[in-house]
Structures are given as structure tokens and as C-alpha cells.
N, C-alpha and C positions, 0 to 999 in steps of 0.2 A: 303581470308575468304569466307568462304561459303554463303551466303546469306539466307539460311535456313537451322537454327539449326539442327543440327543431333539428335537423340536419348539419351539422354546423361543419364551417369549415376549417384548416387547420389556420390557426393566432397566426400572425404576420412577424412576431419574436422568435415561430417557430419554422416558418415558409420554407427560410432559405436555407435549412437542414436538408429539403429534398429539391432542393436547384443545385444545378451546377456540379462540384468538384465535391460538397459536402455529403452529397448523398453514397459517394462510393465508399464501402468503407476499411479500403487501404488511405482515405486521406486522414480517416478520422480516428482517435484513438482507440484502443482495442479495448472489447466489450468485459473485463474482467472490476475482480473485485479488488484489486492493489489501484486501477487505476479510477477506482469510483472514490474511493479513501484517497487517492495523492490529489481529484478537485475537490472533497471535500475540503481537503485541510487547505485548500488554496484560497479558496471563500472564508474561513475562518482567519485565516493568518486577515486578511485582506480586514472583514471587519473588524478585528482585537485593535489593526492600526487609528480605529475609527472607535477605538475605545467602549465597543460594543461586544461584551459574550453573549457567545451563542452556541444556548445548553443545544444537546442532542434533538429532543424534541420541536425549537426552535429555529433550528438548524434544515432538517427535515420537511418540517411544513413548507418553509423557504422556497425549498428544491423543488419540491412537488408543484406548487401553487405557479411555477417562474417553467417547469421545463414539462410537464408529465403533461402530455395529451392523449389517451388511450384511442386504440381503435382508429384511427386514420388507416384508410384502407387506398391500393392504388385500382382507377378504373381500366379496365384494360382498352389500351392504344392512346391514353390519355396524362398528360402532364399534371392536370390537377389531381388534388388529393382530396377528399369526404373523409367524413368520422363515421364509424358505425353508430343507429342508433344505441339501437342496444348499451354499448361500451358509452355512449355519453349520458345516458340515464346510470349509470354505476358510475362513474368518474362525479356525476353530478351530487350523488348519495353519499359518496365519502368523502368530497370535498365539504357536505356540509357538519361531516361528523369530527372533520379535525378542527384541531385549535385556528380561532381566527386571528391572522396578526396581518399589520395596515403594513410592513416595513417592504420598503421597493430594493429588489433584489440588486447589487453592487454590480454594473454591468462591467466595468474595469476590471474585476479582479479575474476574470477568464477569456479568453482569446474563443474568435466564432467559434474554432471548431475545439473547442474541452465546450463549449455552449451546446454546439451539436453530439455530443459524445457523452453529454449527460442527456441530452433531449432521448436518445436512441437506450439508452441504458435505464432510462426510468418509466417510458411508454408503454404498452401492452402493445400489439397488435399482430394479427396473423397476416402476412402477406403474401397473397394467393399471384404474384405473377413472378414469369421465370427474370432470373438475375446471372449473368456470369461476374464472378466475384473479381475477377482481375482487371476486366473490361467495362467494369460499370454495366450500364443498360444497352447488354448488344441485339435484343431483341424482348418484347413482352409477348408473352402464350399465358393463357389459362395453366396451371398445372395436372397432368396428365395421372389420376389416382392409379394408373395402373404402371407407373415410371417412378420406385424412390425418390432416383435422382431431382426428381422433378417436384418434390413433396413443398408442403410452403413454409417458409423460412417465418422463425417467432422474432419480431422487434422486440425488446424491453431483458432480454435474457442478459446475465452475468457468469461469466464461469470464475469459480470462486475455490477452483485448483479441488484438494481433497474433500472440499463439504459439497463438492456438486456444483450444477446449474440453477440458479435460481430469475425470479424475477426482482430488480430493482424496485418498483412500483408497492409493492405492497410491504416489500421490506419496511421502505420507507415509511409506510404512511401507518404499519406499529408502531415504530418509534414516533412518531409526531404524534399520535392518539395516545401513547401513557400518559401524556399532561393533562387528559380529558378526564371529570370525574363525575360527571350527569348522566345519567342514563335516561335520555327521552326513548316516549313511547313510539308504537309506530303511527299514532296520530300526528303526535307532536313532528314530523315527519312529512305531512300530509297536505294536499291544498284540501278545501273543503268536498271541492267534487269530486277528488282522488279519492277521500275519504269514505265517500257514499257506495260506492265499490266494493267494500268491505264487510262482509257479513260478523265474521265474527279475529277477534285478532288486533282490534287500534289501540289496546290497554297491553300488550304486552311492551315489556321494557327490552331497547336493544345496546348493548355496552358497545359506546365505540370503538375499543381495542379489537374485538372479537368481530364484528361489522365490516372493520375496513381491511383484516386477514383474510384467517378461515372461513370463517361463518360466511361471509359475502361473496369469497367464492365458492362455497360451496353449494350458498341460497342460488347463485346467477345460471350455474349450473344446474340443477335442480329445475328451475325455471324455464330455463331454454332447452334443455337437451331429453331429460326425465321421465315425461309425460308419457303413459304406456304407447301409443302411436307414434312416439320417435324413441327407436330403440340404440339410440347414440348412448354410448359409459358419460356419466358424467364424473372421469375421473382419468386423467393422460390426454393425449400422448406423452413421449418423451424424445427425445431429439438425440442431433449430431453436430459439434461444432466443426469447423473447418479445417481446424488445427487446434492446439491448446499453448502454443509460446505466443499467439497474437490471435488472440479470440474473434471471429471480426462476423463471421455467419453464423445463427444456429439453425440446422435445418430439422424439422421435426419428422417422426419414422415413420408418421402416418397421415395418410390425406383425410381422412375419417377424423376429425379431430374436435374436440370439447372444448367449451367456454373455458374450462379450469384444465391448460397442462400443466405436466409435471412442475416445469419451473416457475410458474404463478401459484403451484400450492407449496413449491417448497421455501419460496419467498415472504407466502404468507403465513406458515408454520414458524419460520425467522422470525417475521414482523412481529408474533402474536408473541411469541415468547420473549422478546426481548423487551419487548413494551409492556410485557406484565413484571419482569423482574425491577424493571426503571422504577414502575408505575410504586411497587413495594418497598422497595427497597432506598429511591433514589430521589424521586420524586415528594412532592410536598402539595396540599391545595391550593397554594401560590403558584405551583408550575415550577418549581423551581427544582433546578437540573443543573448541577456543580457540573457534570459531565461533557465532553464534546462530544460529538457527531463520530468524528474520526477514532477517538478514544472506544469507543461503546462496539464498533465493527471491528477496531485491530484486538480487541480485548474476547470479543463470543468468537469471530475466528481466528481465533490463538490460544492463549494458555486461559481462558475463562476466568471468570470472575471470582477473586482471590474470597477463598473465606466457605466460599460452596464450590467443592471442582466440578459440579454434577454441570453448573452453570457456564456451558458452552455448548460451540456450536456442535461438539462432539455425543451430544448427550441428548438430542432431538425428543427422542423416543421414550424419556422418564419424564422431563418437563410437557411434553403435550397430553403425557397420559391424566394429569393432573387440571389439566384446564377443557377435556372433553363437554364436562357437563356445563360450563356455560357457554362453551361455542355451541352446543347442541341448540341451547335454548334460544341463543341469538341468530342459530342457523334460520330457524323456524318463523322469527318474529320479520328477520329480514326479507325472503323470501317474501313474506305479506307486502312489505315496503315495496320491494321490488317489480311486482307486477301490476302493484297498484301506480306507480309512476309509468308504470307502460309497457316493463320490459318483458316479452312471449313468445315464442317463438309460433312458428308460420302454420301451426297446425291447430291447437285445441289449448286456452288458457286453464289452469286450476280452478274447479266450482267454487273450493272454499278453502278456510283454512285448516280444518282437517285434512283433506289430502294433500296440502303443503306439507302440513308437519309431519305426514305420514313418509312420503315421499324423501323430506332433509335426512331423518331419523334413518330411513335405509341408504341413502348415499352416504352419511356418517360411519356408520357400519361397513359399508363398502370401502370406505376412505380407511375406515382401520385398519383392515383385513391387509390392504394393499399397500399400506403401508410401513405395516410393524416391522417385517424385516431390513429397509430398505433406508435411506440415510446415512451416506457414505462418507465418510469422515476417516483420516488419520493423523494424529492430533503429532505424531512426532516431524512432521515437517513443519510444523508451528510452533513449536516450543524447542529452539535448537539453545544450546547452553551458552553460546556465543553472544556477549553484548556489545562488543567493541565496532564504534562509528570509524569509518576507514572514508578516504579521498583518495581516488582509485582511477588509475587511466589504465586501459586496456589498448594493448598495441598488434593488429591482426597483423599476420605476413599474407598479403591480396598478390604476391609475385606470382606470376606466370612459373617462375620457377622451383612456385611448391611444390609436395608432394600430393601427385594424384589431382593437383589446378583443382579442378572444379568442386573435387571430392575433399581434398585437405581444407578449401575454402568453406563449405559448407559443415566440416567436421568444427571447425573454428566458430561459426555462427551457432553452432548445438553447445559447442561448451561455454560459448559466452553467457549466452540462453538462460542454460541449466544453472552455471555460477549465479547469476544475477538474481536468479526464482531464489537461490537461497542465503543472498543477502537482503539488509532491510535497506532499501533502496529508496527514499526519502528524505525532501528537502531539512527534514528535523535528525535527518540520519547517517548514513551513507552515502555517499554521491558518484556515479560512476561516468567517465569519458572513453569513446574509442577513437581512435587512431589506426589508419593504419600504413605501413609502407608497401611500395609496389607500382615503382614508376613516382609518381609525387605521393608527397607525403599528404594525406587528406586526412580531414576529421569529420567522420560522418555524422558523429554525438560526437559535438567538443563538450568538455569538461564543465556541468555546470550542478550551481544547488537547487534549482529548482525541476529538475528532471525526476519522474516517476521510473524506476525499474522497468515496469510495466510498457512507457514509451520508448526503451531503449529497445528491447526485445523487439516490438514492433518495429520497429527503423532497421534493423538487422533484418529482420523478415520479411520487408516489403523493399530495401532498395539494393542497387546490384552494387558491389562494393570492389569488384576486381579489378585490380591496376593491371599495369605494364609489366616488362620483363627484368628492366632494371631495379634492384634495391639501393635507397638511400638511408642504409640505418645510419651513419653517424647525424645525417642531418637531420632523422625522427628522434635522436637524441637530443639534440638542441632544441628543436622546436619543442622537446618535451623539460628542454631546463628553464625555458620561457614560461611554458603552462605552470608548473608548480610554482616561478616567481610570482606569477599573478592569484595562484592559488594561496599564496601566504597573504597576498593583501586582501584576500577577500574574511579575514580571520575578522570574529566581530570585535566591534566596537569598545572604544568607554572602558569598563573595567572588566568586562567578560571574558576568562583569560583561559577557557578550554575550546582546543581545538582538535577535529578529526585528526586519526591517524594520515598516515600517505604515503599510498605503494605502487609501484607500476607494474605489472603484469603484461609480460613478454612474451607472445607462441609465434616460436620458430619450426618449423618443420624440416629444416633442411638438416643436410650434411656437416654443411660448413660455412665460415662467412667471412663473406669477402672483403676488403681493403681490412684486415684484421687489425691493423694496427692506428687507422680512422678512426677505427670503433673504440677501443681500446681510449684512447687519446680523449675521444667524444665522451663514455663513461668516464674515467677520471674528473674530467671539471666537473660533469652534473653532479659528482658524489662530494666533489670538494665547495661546491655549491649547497648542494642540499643534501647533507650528509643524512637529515632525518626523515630522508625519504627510502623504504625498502624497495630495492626491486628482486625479483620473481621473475621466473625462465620456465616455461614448458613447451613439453615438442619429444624428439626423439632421438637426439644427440646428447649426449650428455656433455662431451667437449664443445660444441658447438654453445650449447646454453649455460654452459662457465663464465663466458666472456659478457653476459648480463647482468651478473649477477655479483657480491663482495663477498658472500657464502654460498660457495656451491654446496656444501654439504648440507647445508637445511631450506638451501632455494630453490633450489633446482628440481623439478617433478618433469617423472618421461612417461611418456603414452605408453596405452598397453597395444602392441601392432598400429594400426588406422585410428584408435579412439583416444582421444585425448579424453572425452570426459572420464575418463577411469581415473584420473590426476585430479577430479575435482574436490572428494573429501579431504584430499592432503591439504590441497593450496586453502582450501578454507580453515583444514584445523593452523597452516601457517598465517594467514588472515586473521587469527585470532588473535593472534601473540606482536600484529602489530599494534601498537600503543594507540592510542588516543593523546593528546597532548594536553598538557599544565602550561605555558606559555606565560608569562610577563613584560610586560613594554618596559616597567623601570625595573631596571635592574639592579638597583643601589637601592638602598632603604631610607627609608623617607616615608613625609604622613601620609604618602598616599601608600603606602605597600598595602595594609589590610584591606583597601578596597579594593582588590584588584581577588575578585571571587571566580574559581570553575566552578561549573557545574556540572555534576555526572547524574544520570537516571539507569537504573536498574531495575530487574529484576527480581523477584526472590526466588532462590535456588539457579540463576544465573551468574555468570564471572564475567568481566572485562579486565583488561588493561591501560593501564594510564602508564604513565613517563615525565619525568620532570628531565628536560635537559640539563647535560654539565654547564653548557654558556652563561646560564643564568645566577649561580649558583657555585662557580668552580671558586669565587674565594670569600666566601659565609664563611664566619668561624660559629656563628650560632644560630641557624636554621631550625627554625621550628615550623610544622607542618600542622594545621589544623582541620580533622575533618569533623564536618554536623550532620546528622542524617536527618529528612523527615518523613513522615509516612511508612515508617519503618526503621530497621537496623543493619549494618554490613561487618562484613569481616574483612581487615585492609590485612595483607601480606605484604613483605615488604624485604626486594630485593636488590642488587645490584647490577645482575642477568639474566635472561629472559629465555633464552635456549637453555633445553633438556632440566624445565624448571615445574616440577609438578605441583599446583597449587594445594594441592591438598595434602601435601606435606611437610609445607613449609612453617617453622616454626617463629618469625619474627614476626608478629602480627600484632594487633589493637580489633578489637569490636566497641562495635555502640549498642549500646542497649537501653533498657528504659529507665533505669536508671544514671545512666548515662549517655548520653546523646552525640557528645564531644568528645572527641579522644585528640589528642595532642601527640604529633611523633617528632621527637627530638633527634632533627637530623646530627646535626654540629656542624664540624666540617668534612664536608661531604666529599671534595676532593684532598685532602691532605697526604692521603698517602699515597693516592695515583700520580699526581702529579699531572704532566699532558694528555695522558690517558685516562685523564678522569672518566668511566663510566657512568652512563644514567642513573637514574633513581626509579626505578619501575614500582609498582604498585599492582598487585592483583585485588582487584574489587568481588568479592559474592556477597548479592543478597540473601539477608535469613529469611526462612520462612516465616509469614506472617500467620500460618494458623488458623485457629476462630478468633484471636486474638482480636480486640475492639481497638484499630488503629483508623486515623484520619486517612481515605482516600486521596487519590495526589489527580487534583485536576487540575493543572497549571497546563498552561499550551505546550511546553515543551514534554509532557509528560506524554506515553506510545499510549499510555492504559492506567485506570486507577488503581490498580496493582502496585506502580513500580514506586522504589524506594529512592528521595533525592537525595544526594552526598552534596556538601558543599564543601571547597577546599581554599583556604586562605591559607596568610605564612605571614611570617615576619623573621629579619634575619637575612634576608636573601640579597646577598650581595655577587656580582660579575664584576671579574677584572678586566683591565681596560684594553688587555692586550686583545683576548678572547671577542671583547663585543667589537669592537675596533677593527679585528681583522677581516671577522663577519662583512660588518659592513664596508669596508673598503674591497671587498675579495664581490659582494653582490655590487658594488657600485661601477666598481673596473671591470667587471667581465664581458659588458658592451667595449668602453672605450680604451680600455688598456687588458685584452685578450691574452699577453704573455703572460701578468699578473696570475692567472687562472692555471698556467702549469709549474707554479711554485706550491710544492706542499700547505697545504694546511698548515701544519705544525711551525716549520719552517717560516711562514708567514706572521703568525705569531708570536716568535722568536725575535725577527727585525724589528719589531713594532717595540716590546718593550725596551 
């Protein structure tokens, strides 16, 4: 084997990332950190089926080993692609410093292009030729250092909303190096003839947590840029993304530009720290990592790691001050490794190792200076109070006949946008669909669980959505009593008996609306169809967005002039109060009732909502409800309405605590004195705080973060009369083939039955 890398060119698993339709990248998904977490956990779902975990660090190595090619450079006027040296003597260095695993990466569990969208989000590389982003490749130039616009765009970058840009690449490859606990030297390291190179320096030890972050890029820089006769910083640039609701270019502010920018060091400030709290904390000599991949990211950028708050991505700046002096010392030793595999830049290599370490030592210093203030973070868009999983179709009005067309169109695409960023929009989560009417009724995101937040915003962003002049709302009502029909069969399996809430959300911008009493006619069945579905109306009528809704007074939200998004903290704080569901297939009691388990995940110091329906339930004469916590404790309130209901003053409640884990709530009969108006059984769920208190983490796949506390909820008791489930299903089975059926009351239908 060669001792230095040749030239290589880009893997043949990787090629077809820059042919064709895959290299633009409006085909491909958007460069952020929701959508690097929604193909994580797409690979993970994918192996658990295959009866395989895969802790964080495992997970990690995975990715990197299957997509990360650093440094692929384009030639100018030319199709093929090369690797920087340089970049493949460092890719080479860390690949052999992370964990070795033989496992061949699950080519099924992602579609080419989430293959390409990792490939692009985990690579390093600077590409020096010009790009228009809409058009793909409408022409290659050199970039012109005296034209911004024209500055070169960084591959591998993530925008990761309030914590910044970072890089993917070395994120990663912290967290796959906390399972490493050897520290070879930089002999060990070395071919023999690399070695002879070396004056003084093959005895020092290099940690490869610190090697494959900081330290290595900070050694690489150092190396390449440092040297008194090249008066390049080794430390920036920083850049400009495209947009920030579909992240898809970063362009960098300067042509003058360093082995180590911004977002490769602040990736590897990520990496370092995350991979030394695992390494402490979570980790074992076995390698052994209870944690996911997905778990370990939504948890540093969110509410941190329960037990030390300091521990997130909010708190860059105390955790790094703490790990300086062995990145210093791995800066140093690396740096040795690094020049001795080859890597110099074009001018004058270091005589020895003293002015390597002299040299690390003051870029170290410079990297402090520069970065003490800086680490942007606001942790209250991560930590919102709200835990309730919702199934959610979003219905645009694309008529010609909006307000302001082009302008109302796009104000609609901003508040979808903005809603979306602040739900958790995950196939373990929230699930959103758009619709919209205006001319036919299209669905540009139908309704599904496997969709990222992240790719719906894109889809909104990248395609043109504007209908015709005519509106079909009664028929976007049907077609929307269909979706929810298929949305209830999609409810899992077996005895798993909790399901997402489900609400529709309506932006009407008009006046008024037409065939009124279509409409009218069209809501009625859907409500008498799926009565446990909310819908939600905003826009700028108030009479107008009445006729969407069965409470206008708590549904109904209006723009403030032109901006719908001023309605958006309402309709979320209303989003929150829609339930999540308790749901039962047998409704009569029998041995199978106790097996029929929900399960809720929370927070601590967060609320949801749950709901037991009356169908289920409406003639129990002794209901009992059992909730078990683990990894924690909650406090159940317990009501019979959910408007103008403040949880924090409600006094019917049960907690679990450690000495009690099980609490029992003795419904009875739940409907006896309503009668046909039986109202729900609602449920306000908060997690307690867990403290410093010594509680088992929750790494179960369903679980967002090891933080959150499980509730599980059984019953016995639960009995449904026959008129009630009976009419259900004769009222969903007739609404195809006996359509009158569907404008007789609810109640009324109930009534002939018994």
C-alpha cells in the first residue's frame, strides 16, 4: 500500500449524486438539521426491523464510511469530478481513527436521492465553479474574488436554524469516535518511511475524539495555510445561505478562504463535545451506547441533556473551555501525522516539530479570541411547552380569486413554512399534508407518516402551486373525508391503541364563499363522519371562516392586514388542546381489554393532551383507567372539556412518583348523566422534572430524547353500546353507497338503531 494516497476519484455509490437531475439542488432535499435527523431515523427504523440497534456512535460511523467523500472538487469545463489531495490524506486520518465496523449499509431503507442529500450534507468540500441555483449548471466560470456574488459555495454545510451553520462531516465523526478509547501515537499512525520524516514527535499520544473535530482541523489548517510565507487566517470564512425555509446553497463571504470555515469548526466544536459527554457519561469499553443517533441530535439541539442543563447545544462556550487543553495537545501531535502523510501546502513545509506546535498553540489562541463571543443559539424555539402529536392537512386557497394572487399565495406558503418550523414534524410525531383548492383540487404533499417537516417546506419552496379561477371547496371537503377515512386505517396495529390527534387547517383569504350552502351540506357529513376531527379557519373574514369551522369562537384566527403569519401563535397555542387519541378496537370487555396498551412520551416540565372518546366507553358502568410511568413521573389532570381549561389549575389530578409508579383513575360511568351528549374524557399530561435525581434514561425508539418520561395507559371496564359503535360503522360503510344515510343526524341515527 502506498503510504500516500493517490488522486482518487469520487466511489461509483457516490457518481451519480453529481449526474443528471441529482446534482441540482432543488431535486434534492434541503441541507438542514430536521432533515439530517428525519434520514437518520429512517435508517434506524429500517435496521430495529432487522432486529439490529444502532447506538449513536454505530449509527454514525455507518453514515460516514457509506456517504462522506471529502474534497471532490469540479474541473473547470469538465463533467468529471477529482478529490483534493489534501482532503483525501485527512479523510484518510480519520477514517482510521474511528470505530471499525464490517456492517454493509441497508441500501433500501432510502430513496437515491435522501442517498444524495446525505452524500451532500456529510462531504466537506469548496466548490470553486459558478452555479445558478434554479437552473442547475447554466454555465462554469472560475469565481471572480472580486464579485461576492460569485464567491464558492461550501458542500457538507447544515443550517441548524438558532445554533448556526455547521458542517455534517465532523459532527458526525465526534459522535462515532466516543466509542474509541486507545490513544495511538503518531507513530502508531505511520508507515515506516512516513516515520523517518520525523524528527522529533512519533511518541506523542493523539485522542481520537479530539483528532477527528478540533484538533484536526485546526492541525490541517495550520499545515496548509499558517506557515509565515502564506499569510492566509487559519480560521473562517463564514458564509450565506440561500434562504433559510429550504436551505439548498451556502455561499461563503469570501474568496480568500481557509482549510477550516466557520461551519467545519463549528461542526467540529459539536462533534467534540458531544462525543466527550457520550464518551462520559453513556458510553462503556464495550462501545456500548443505549442511545440513538436521532436521540443524541434532537436532545444537544433542544432542551439538553436532562440532569446538566449546561449540556446543549446552547452552552458551546463553558463546555469547550473545558476540553482546550487536550485539544491543544492533540492539535500539535496531529499536525506531526498530518504532514508526515503528505499533507503542505505549495510553499515551504514545517522543519520540525517545534514550529508545528508553536504555530497550533497560536492558532489555538486565535481560535479563542474568535470565538468566545460567538455561538448563536436561542434555546426557546427548542424547548416549546407543547407535546401533543397532531395529523394535520393543510388546505391552501391557490384561486386566482385570492387576495393580492401572487401576494396572498405566497403570504400562505410563509405561514405554512413558519407553522411547520414550529411543529415536530416526524414520522414518530406529527405528520403534515397540503391540499389545495383553485381550479382542481390537487395535493402537492398528500398526507403521509413518513414525511420530514423539513421536505414539506421544501416542496412549498421549490414548486409552483397556483390553480385556476374557479373554487371547488365542497369537493376539497370530500376529498378531505376520504383522507382522514384512510388516515384512521393507518392507526397501528395489534394492541397499540394511541393515536395522533386530527385537524384540518383552512386559509381562506376571501370575502366570502360561494355555493354556501354546498359547503355547508359538504362540512356536515365530514363532521358527522369524523366528528374527532378539529378543523381551524384563518384568513380575513371572519363570517367567511365561520362556515369551516363547529366553533368559531375558539377556531377561528384573522390576519393582522396582508400577514397571516401574526395568527400563527394562536393556531399553535389552539393545536395544542387538540387531543392525541386513546382509541380501542374491542369495545366490550373481554381477556383481551388489558392488552390493548397506549403509549404517550413526554417531557419534563412539558403538557399534552390525550382523549378518550365517549363511543368507546359511553356504557361502562366501572371504568378504570391505569397509567405506569417510566424514566420518570407525570401529573394526569383530569377533565371533561378542554376549552378555556387552564392546566395549572385544575384540581382532579393523580401523580406517579417513586414510590408510586401506578396510579389508577376510577372513571365509573362516564356517561350516565350526559346521556347522548356524552362528552370526552380529556387528560392533560406534564412531565416532572427529573432534577439530578438518578432515573433510568428512556432509549426505546419511540423515545424524541433520553430525557423524556413513558406513560403507559391500560383500562379495564370499558364497555360501548351497540347503538353508538353500530351507527359509526353503518354511517362510515353507507357514506359511499347509501350517501342519504350521511344527512341524517348523528344522534338521530343512533336513535333508529336501538
Amino acid at each position: 500500500m502506498s503510504p500516500i494516497p493517490r488522486l482518487r476519484s469520487v466511489p461509483t455509490n457516490i457518481a451519480g449524486c453529481y449526474q443528471g437531475d441529482m446534482y441540482y439542488p432543488s431535486v434534492r432535499l434541503g441541507n438542514s438539521l430536521e432533515n439530517l435527523i428525519f434520514l437518520v431515523e429512517k435508517v434506524e427504523l429500517a435496521l430495529s426491523q432487522q432486529n439490529i440497534f444502532s447506538n449513536a456512535s454505530f449509527m454514525a460511523t455507518l453514515l460516514l464510511t457509506r456517504f462522506q467523500v471529502n474534497g471532490i472538487s469540479d474541473i473547470e469545463g469538465r463533467d468529471d469530478k477529482t478529490i483534493n489531495r489534501n482532503e483525501a490524506i485527512m479523510q484518510d486520518i480519520v477514517f482510521k481513527l474511528l470505530p471499525n465496523i464490517t456492517f454493509t449499509f441497508p441500501e433500501g431503507s432510502l430513496t437515491e436521492k435522501e442517498k444524495c442529500s446525505l452524500h451532500y450534507m456529510l462531504s466537506t468540500s469548496v466548490n470553486s465553479t459558478n452555479y445558478n441555483v434554479d437552473m442547475g449548471y447554466s454555465y462554469r466560470d472560475q469565481y471572480n474574488p472580486y464579485n461576492s456574488l460569485l464567491f464558492p459555495r461550501l458542500n457538507g454545510a447544515i443550517f441548524s436554524g438558532s445554533y448556526g451553520t455547521l458542517s455534517g462531516g465532523p459532527l458526525l465523526s465526534g459522535i462515532s469516535a466516543s466509542a474509541t478509547y486507545k490513544n495511538p501515537s503518531v507513530r502508531d499512525l505511520l508507515y515506516p518511511e512516513e516515520a523517518a520524516k520525523v524528527d522529533v514527535g512519533l511518541d506523542q499520544l493523539i485522542d481520537p475524539l479530539m483528532a477527528v473535530t478540533l484538533s484536526g482541523e485546526i492541525a490541517q489548517s495550520v499545515i496548509l495555510y499558517s506557515y509565515p510565507q502564506y499569510k492566509h487566517s487559519v480560521i473562517g470564512p463564514d458564509g450565506n445561505w440561500n434562504g433559510t425555509v429550504c436551505p439548498a446553497t451556502y455561499t461563503l463571504t469570501a474568496n480568500d478562504s481557509s482549510a477550516a470555515t466557520n461551519p467545519e469548526l463549528l461542526g467540529a466544536i459539536d462533534g467534540m463535545i458531544i462525543g466527550n459527554y457520550l464518551r462520559n457519561n453513556y458510553q462503556s469499553s464495550s462501545g456500548a451506547n443505549p442511545l440513538l443517533l436521532s436521540q443524541v441530535l434532537r436532545t444537544y439541539y433542544g432542551r439538553g441533556f436532562q440532569g446538566n442543563n449546561l449540556m446543549s447545544g446552547c452552552d458551546r462556550r463553558s463546555q469547550i473551555s473545558q476540553l482546550l487543553t487536550p485539544m491543544s495537545a492533540t492539535a500539535a501531535a496531529f499536525g506531526v501525522l498530518y504532514q508526515a502523510k503528505g499533507g503542505f501546502n505549495s510553499l515551504q513545509q514545517f522543519p520540525d516539530y517545534q514550529s508545528i506546535n508553536s504555530a497550533v498553540q497560536l492558532a489555538v489562541q486565535n481560535f479563542t479570541s474568535a470565538y468566545s463571543d460567538y455561538f448563536p443559539c436561542n434555546a426557546t424555539l427548542s424547548a416549546q411547552d407543547c407535546q401533543t402529536e397532531n395529523d394535520i392537512i393543510v388546505v391552501m386557497d391557490t384561486s386566482a380569486s385570492n387576495v393580492g394572487y401572487m401576494d396572498g399565495y405566497q403570504e400562505q406558503k410563509n405561514f405554512i413554512g413558519r407553522l411547520i418550523s414550529r411543529i415536530n414534524v416526524f414520522p414518530n410525531n406529527s405528520h403534515v399534508g397540503i391540499m389545495t383548492f383553485g381550479g382542481a383540487v390537487r395535493e402537492p404533499v398528500p398526507f403521509s407518516r413518513d414525511n420530514s417537516g423539513a421536505y414539506i417546506k421544501c416542496t412549498l419552496q421549490w414548486y409552483n402551486l397556483l390553480g385556476g379561477s374557479n373554487t371547488d371547496i365542497p369537493g376539497t371537503i370530500r376529498t378531505l373525508q376520504d383522507r382522514f377515512r384512510n388516515i384512521k386505517n393507518l392507526q397501528r396495529t395489534g394492541y397499540q391503541a394511541e393515536a395522533p390527534g386530527r385537524a384540518v387547517i383552512f386559509i381562506y383569504q376571501q370575502s366570502n364563499v360561494a355555493n354556501i350552502d354546498d359547503v355547508r351540506n359538504a362540512f356536515r357529513d365530514f363532521r358527522y363522519e369524523h366528528p374527532d376531527v378539529t378543523t381551524l379557519a384563518v384568513g380575513s373574514n371572519k363570517d367567511a371562516l365561520s362556515n369551516f369551522v363547529k366553533d368559531p369562537n375558539n377556531d377561528v384566527f384573522m390576519q393582522t392586514g396582508e400577514q397571516l403569519s401574526y395568527a400563527i401563535d394562536k393556531v399553535l397555542q389552539r393545536l395544542c388542546k387538540v387531543p392525541s387519541l386513546v382509541e380501542y378496537k374491542e369495545c366490550t370487555s373481554g381477556s383481551n381489554e388489558q392488552n390493548y396498551v397506549a403509549d404517550q412520551f413526554i417531557y419534563p416540565d412539558a403538557s399534552k393532551w390525550i382523549a378518550f372518546n365517549q363511543w368507546s366507553y359511553n356504557k361502562s358502568t366501572d371504568l378504570k383507567i391505569y397509567f405506569q410511568t417510566y424514566y420518570g413521573y407525570v401529573r394526569m389532570c383530569f377533565s371533561r372539556y378542554i376549552h378555556d381549561v387552564d392546566p395549572t389549575t385544575m384540581s382532579n389530578c393523580l401523580e406517579t412518583s417513586q414510590s408510586n409508579a401506578v396510579q389508577t383513575y376510577s372513571a365509573g360511568e362516564l356517561c350516565k348523566s350526559y346521556g347522548s351528549d356524552c362528552p370526552w374524557l380529556y387528560v392533560n399530561i406534564r412531565g416532572k422534572s427529573k432534577g439530578e435525581q438518578s432515573i433510568d434514561r428512556c432509549a426505546e425508539m419511540a423515545c424524541d430524547s433520553p430525557n423524556q418520561i413513558k406513560l403507559s395507559i391500560t383500562h379495564t371496564g370499558g364497555r360501548c353500546g351497540a347503538c353508538s359503535f353500530f351507527s359509526q360503522q353503518i354511517l362510515y360503510s353507507t357514506s359511499i353507497n347509501f350517501p342519504w344515510l350521511c344527512k341524517i343526524h348523528l344522534k338521530f341515527v343512533r336513535c333508529m338503531i336501538i
